[in-house]
N, C-alpha and C positions, 0 to 999 in steps of 0.2 A: 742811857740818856746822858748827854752833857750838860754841865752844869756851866752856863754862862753868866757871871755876876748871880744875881736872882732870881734868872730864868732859867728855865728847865722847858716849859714850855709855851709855845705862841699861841694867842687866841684873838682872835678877829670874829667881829659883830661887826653887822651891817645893820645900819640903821636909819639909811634912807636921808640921811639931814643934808646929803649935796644933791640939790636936782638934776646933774649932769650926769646920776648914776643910769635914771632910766630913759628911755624916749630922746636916745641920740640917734636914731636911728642908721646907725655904722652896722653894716649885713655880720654877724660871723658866720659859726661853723653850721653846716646846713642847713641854712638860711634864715638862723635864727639871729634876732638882733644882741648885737653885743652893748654891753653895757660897763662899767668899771670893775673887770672881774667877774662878770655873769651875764651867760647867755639866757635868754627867755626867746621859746619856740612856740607857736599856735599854729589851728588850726582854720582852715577860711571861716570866717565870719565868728569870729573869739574874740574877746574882747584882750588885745595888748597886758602885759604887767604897768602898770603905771602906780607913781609915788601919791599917797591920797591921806586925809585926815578925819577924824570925826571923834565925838566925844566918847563914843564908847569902845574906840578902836584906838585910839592916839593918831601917829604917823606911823604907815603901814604900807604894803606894797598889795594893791587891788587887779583882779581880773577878772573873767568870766568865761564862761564855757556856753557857745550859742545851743540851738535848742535843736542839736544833731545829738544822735546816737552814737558814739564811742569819737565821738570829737574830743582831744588833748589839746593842755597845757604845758608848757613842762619851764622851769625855774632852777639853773644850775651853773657850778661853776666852769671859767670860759677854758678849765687846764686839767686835766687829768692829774693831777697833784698830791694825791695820795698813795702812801706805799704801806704798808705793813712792817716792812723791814726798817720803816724809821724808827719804830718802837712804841709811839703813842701817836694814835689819830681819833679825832671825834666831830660827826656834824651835827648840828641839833636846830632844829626851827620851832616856832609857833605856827599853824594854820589854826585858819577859819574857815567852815561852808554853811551857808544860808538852808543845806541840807543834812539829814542826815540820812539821807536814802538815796538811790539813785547817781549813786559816785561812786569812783572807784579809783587808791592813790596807792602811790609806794614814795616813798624815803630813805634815803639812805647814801652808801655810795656806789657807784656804776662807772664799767668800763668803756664809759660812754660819754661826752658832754653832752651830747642832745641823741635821742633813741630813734635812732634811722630806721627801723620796722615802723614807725608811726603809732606804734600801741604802745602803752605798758612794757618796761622791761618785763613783768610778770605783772600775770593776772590768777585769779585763783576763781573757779568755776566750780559751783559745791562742792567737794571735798579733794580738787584737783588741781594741783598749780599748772599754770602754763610757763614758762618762761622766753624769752625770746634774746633776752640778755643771755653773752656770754661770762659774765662774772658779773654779781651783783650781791652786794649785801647789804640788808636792812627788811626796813615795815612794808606789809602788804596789807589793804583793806580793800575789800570787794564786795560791792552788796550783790553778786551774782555768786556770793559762795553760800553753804550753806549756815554758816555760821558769821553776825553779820558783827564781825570781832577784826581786833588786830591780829596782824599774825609776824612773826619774825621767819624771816626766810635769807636762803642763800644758795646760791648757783656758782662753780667756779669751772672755767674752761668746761660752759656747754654741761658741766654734770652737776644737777641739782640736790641737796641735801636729800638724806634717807631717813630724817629724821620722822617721827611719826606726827602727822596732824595736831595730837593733843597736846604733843609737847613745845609745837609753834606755835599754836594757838594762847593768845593770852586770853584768856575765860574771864569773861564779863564786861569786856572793858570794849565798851560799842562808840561810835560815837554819835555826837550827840549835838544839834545844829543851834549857830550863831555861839558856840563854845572855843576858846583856843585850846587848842590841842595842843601842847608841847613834847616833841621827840625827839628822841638823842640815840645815837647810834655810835657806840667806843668802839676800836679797834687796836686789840694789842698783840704784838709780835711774837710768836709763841718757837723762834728758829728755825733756819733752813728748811724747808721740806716738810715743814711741820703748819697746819691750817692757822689761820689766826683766831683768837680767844676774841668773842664778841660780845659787847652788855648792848642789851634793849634796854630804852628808859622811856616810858611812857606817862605825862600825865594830864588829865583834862578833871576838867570841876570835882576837886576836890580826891579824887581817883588817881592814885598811884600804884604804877607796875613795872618790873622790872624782873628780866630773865636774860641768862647767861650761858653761851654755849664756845665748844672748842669746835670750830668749823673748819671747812677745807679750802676756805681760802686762801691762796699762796699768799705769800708776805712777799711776792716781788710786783704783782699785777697795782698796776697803774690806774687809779679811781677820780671819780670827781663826785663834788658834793654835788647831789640830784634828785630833785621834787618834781613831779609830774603828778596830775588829777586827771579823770577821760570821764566823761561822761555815762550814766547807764540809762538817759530817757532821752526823749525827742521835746525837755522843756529845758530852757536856759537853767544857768546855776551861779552864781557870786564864788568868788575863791580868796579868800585872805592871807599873806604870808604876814611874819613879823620876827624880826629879828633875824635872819638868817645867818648863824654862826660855826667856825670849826676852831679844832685844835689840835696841834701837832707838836711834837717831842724834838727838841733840836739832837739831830743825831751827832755821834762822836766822828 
């Protein structure tokens, strides 16, 4: 990492206080609207991301999910902008859902700005992930798995981790509705050829979790920060983001 005066590394928070971040309606990358640095993608009859306030939220970025079955959100940035090979990367947000059933989300970063299959880069169906990303790393949560938990996961070129269930599985940590959930997802450079070293950080009311693995993620693949939710019933759903932030190592 370089040492520049003070800095060593950049951290950017989004925090909604310019109103021209959301609701400019400028089309981007598959057809999702671009925003100051982030694309947001829906699906017909979804309620838009739009900048909103209230006292038990603050200033927050508000959506919804209409009352379709496997209907998506998705909340990301508008550049594939992370590498592995810079040395230090990390994304981390706040959500909120008005549920804690009947959703289904991932986090993390993806070789995708916006996920052109229309699902889930991954989904996990009782004891089985699906994947449909070709590199992806971070949080999967699915109330159609059998286990109604977080899970860390990762897929790179097409081949999904071998790791076993219980060891992705972060045990106990459900979540739990009108809560923020805060996630972080570190990625460190582990050299040429060699996967990148990954920390999950998880925490919601009062609950903290945090697990650590050496994955096969190449340190040259091209990521973006990326939040998506899809619905698991045929009733609407409320979606809360807050603060959406990353951080990266100024390379040498």
């Amino acid at each position: 990492m370089a040492n520049v005066g003070k800095t060593g590394i950049v951290r950017y928070e989004e925090k909604f206080i310019d109103p021209a971040l959301i609701g400019t309606g400028v089309q981007g990358l598959d057809g999702g609207t671009r925003t100051a640095g982030w694309l947001q993608n829906i699906d017909t009859g979804d309620k838009a991301w739009a900048r909103a306030f209230s006292a038990g939220r603050g200033i927050h970025l508000a959506g919804s999910l209409a009352a379709t079955d496997n209907n998506m959100v998705e909340f990301c940035s508008d550049q594939l902008m992370f590498y592995g090979s810079t040395g230090f990367n990390a994304v981390d947000v706040m959500v909120q859902f008005d549920v804690a059933t009947d959703i289904a989300f991932n986090f993390g970063f993806h070789d995708e700005v916006t996920e052109v299959s229309d699902t889930l880069p991954v989904e996990l169906s009782t004891a089985t992930f699906y994947s449909s990303a070709s590199t992806f790393l971070g949080f999967v949560f699915d109330i159609d798995a059998t286990n109604d938990e977080l899970h860390c996961f990762w897929t790179d070129d097409d081949v999904d981790t071998v790791s076993t269930l219980p060891d992705l599985r972060m045990r106990g940590f459900t979540l739990k509705a009108n809560k923020w959930l805060y996630m972080r997802v570190e990625m460190e450079d582990r050299g040429s050829g060699t996967g990148v070293r990954a920390t999950f950080h998880a925490e919601q009311d009062g609950k903290t979790m945090e697990k650590t693995f050496n994955t096969t993620v190449d340190n040259d693949a091209a990521l973006s920060w990326y939040f998506a939710a899809e619905n698991r019933s045929a009733i609407a759903h409320n979606v809360y983001l807050k603060l959406p932030s990353w951080e990266q190592s100024i390379a040498d």
